[in-house]
ZAKOL-457309 format. One record per residue (C-alpha): y, x, z; residue in one letter. Coordinates in steps of 0.25 Angstrom, whole numbers. Example, Ala and Ser with C-alpha at 12.3 -4.5 7.8 and 13.67 -1.06 7.14 Angstrom:
{Y -18 X 49 Z 31 residu A};
{Y -4 X 55 Z 29 residu S};
***
This chain:
{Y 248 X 262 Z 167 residu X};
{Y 249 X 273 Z 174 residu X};
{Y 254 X 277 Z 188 residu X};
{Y 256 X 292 Z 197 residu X};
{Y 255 X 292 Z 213 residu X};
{Y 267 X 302 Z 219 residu X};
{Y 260 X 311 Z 226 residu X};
{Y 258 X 305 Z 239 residu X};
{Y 253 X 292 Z 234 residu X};
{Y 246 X 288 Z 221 residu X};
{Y 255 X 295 Z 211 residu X};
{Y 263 X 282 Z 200 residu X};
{Y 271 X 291 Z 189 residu X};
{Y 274 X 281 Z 179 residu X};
{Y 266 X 268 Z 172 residu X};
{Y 261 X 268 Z 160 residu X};
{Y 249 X 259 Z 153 residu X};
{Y 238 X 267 Z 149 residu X};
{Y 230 X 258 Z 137 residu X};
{Y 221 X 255 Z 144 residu X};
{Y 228 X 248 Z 153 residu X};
{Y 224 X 257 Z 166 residu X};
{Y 233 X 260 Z 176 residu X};
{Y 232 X 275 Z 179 residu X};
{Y 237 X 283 Z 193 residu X};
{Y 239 X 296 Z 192 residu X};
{Y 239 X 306 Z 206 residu X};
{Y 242 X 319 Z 211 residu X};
{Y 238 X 316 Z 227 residu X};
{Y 224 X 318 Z 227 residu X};
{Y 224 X 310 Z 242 residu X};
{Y 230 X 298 Z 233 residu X};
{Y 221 X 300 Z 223 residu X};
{Y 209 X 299 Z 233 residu X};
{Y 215 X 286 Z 241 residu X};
{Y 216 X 279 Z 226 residu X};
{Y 203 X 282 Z 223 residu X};
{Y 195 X 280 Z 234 residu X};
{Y 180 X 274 Z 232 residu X};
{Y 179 X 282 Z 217 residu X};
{Y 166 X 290 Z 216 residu X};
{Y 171 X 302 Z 209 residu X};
{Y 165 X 312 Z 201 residu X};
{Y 169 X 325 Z 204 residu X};
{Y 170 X 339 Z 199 residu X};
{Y 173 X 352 Z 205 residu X};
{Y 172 X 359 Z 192 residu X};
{Y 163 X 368 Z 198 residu X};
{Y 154 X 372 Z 187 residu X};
{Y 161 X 380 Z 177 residu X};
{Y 160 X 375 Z 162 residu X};
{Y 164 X 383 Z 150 residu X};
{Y 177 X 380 Z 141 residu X};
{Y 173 X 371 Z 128 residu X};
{Y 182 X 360 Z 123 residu X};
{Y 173 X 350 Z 129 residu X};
{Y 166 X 353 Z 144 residu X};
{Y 159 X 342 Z 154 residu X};
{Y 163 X 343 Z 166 residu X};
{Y 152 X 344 Z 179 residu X};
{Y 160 X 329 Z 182 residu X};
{Y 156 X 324 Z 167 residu X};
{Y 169 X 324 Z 161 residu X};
{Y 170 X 330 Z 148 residu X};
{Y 182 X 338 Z 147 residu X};
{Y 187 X 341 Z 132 residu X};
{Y 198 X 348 Z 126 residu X};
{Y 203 X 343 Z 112 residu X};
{Y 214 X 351 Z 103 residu X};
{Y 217 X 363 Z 96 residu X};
{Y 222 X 373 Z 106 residu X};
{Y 214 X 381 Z 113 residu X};
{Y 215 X 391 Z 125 residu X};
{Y 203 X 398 Z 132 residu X};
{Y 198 X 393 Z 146 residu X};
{Y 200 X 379 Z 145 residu X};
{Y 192 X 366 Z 148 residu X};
{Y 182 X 372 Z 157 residu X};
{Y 179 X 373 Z 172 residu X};
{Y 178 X 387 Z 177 residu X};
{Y 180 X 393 Z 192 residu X};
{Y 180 X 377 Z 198 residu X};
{Y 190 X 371 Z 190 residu X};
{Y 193 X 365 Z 177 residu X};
{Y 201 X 372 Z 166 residu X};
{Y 208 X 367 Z 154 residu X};
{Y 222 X 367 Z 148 residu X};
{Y 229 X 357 Z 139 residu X};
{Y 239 X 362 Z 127 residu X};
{Y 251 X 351 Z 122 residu X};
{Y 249 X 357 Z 109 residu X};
{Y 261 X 357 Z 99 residu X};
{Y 266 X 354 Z 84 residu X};
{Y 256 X 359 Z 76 residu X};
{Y 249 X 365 Z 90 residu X};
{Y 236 X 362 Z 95 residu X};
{Y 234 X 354 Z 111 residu X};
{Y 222 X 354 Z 119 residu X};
{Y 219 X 341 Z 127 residu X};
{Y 208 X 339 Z 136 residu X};
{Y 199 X 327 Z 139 residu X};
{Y 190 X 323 Z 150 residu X};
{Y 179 X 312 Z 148 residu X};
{Y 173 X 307 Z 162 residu X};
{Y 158 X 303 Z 162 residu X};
{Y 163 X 289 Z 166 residu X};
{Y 176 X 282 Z 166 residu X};
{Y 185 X 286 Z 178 residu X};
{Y 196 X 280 Z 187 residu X};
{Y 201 X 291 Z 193 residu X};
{Y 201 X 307 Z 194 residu X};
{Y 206 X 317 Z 200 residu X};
{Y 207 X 332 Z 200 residu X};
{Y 214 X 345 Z 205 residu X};
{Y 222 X 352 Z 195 residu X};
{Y 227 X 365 Z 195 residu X};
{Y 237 X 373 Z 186 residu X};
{Y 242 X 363 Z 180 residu X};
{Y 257 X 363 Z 173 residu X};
{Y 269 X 351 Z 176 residu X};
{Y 269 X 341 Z 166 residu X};
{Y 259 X 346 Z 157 residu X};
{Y 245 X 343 Z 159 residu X};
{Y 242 X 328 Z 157 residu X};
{Y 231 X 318 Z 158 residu X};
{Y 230 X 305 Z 150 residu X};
{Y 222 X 293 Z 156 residu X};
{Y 221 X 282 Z 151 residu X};
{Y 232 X 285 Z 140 residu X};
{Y 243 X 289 Z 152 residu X};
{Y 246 X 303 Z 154 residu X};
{Y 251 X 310 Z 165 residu X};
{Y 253 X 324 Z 168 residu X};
{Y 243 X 329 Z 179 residu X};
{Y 256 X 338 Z 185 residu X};
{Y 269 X 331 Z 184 residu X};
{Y 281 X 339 Z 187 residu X};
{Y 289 X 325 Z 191 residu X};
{Y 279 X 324 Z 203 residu X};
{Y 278 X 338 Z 209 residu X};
{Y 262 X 341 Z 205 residu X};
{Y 259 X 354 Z 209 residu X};
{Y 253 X 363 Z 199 residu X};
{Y 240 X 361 Z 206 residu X};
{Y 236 X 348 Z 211 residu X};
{Y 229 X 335 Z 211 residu X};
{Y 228 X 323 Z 199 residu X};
{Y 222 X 314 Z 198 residu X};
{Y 222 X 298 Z 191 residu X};
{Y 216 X 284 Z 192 residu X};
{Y 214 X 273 Z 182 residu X};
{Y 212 X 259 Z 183 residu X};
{Y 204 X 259 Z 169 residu X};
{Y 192 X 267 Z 170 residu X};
{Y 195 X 282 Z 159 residu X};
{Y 184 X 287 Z 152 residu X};
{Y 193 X 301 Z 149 residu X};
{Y 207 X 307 Z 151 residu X};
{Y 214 X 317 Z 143 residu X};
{Y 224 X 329 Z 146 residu X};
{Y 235 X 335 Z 140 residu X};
{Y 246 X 343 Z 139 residu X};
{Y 261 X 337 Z 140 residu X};
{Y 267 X 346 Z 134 residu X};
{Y 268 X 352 Z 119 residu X};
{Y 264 X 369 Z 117 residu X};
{Y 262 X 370 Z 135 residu X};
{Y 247 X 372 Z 139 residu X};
{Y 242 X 369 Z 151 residu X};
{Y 230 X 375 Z 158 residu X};
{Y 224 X 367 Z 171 residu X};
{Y 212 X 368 Z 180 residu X};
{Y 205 X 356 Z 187 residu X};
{Y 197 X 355 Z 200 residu X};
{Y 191 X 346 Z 207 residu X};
{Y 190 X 332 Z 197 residu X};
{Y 187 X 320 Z 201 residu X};
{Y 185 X 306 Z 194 residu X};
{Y 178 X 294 Z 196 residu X};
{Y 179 X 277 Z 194 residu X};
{Y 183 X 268 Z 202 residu X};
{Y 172 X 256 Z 202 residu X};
{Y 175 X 243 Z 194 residu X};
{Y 174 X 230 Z 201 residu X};
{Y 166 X 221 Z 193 residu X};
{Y 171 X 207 Z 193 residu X};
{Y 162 X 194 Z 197 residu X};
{Y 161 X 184 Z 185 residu X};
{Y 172 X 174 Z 186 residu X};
{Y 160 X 164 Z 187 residu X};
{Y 152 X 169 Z 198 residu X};
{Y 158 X 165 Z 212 residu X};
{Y 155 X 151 Z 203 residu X};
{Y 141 X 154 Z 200 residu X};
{Y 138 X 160 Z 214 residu X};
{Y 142 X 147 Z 221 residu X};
{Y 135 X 137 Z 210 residu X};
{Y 123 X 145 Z 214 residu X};
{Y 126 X 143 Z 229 residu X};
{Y 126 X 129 Z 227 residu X};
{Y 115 X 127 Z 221 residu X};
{Y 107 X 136 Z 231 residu X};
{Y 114 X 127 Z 241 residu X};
{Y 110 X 116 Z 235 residu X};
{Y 96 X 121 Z 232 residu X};
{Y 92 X 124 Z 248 residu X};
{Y 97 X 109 Z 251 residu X};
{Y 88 X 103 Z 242 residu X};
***
C-alpha cells in the first residue's frame, strides 16, 4: 500500500499493496516528513567527499549506489562539487536503459533527500515494489525540492527509473537522510503468567 501527503500535510496519492505487504508514504514537505519521523536516528550524508564515476560507488553514508543497463552517458553515478550526480534512461525497442540501485548498510524506514534538476513525471523511485515519481506534475513539485518516504516494513534497497521510453533524465541529490524506526519487541504471551506465579510463590515463601 501506498499513500502521498499534499503538501501541507503528509502527502496520500493513491493506494496500492506492495508485496510485501508494507504500507509506504511518500512526501514532498520536508516539515511533515520531520513530524512523521520524529525519534529515527538518521544516517546522514552531505556528500561532501567527492567520489569518481564507476557503475558501482559507496557512498560516505554506506549505501551502495549501482547502475545497471546498456546506455552509457559520461558524469554519472558520482558525487562531485557537494552533490550527488546520476541520470536514468527509459531505454526503448531494441535500446538500451540505465537504472540505478541503492543498497543501505541496514534496513531502512524512512529517508529523505534534496533533489535538484529533476524533470515532471520522469524520475521514479520503487520501494517496496510501488513506484512513484519523485516530481509529479499533478502535484505542483517544483523542479528543485524535497522527497522523501517511509515504510512500515523495514527495505534493504530501492531502485530508480525513468518513466518514460527514449527521455533521459540527469539529477543531483543533497543532503540524504535515512534511518529505522526501532521495533517494539513483544513480551511472550505467557509472561505476565509467569511473572505472577513467581510472585506468589515469593509470597508465599516470606510467610513461611
Amino acid at each position: 500500500m501506498s499513500r502521498f501527503i499534499p503538501a501541507a500535510a503528509a502527502l496520500a496519492v493513491g493506494l496500492g499493496a506492495g508485496p510485501a505487504g508494507a504500507t509506504v508514504t511518500y512526501f514532498n514537505d520536508e516539515a511533515a516528513f520531520d513530524a512523521a519521523t520524529a525519534g529515527i536516528g538518521f544516517i546522514r550524508d552531505p556528500f561532501d567527499t567527492d567520489i569518481a564515476e564507476a557503475d558501482s560507488i559507496t557512498l560516505d553514508s554506506g549505501v551502495v549506489s549501482e547502475n545497471t543497463g546498456t546506455f552509457r552517458l559520461s558524469g554519472y553515478n558520482q558525487v562531485a562539487s557537494g552533490r550527488y550526480r546520476n541520470y536514468v534512461h527509459g531505454g526503448a525497442a531494441g535500446g538500451g536503459t540505465i537504472a540505478i540501485t541503492w543498497t543501505f548498510p541496514a534496513p531502512v524506514t524512512a529517508l529523505g533527500l534534496q533533489y535538484v534538476d529533476v524533470n515532471e513525471d520522469e524520475l521514479a523511485v520503487t520501494v517496496d515494489g510501488t513506484m512513484r515519481a519523485l516530481r509529479e506534475s499533478a502535484d505542483g513539485d517544483p523542479r528543485d525540492g524535497f522527497f522523501g518516504f517511509t515504510t512500515t516494513v523495514p527495505v534493504s534497497s530501492i531502485v530508480f527509473t525513468h518513466e518514460i521510453v527514449y527521455f533521459t533524465d540527469y539529477f543531483e541529490f543533497d543532503d540524504l537522510a535515512f534511518g529505522a524506526a526501532s521495533a517494539e519487541v513483544p513480551l511472550p504471551a505467557g509472561l505476565p503468567l509467569l511473572l505472577a506465579g513467581l510472585g506468589a510463590l515469593g509470597l508465599a515463601a516470606r510467610r513461611a
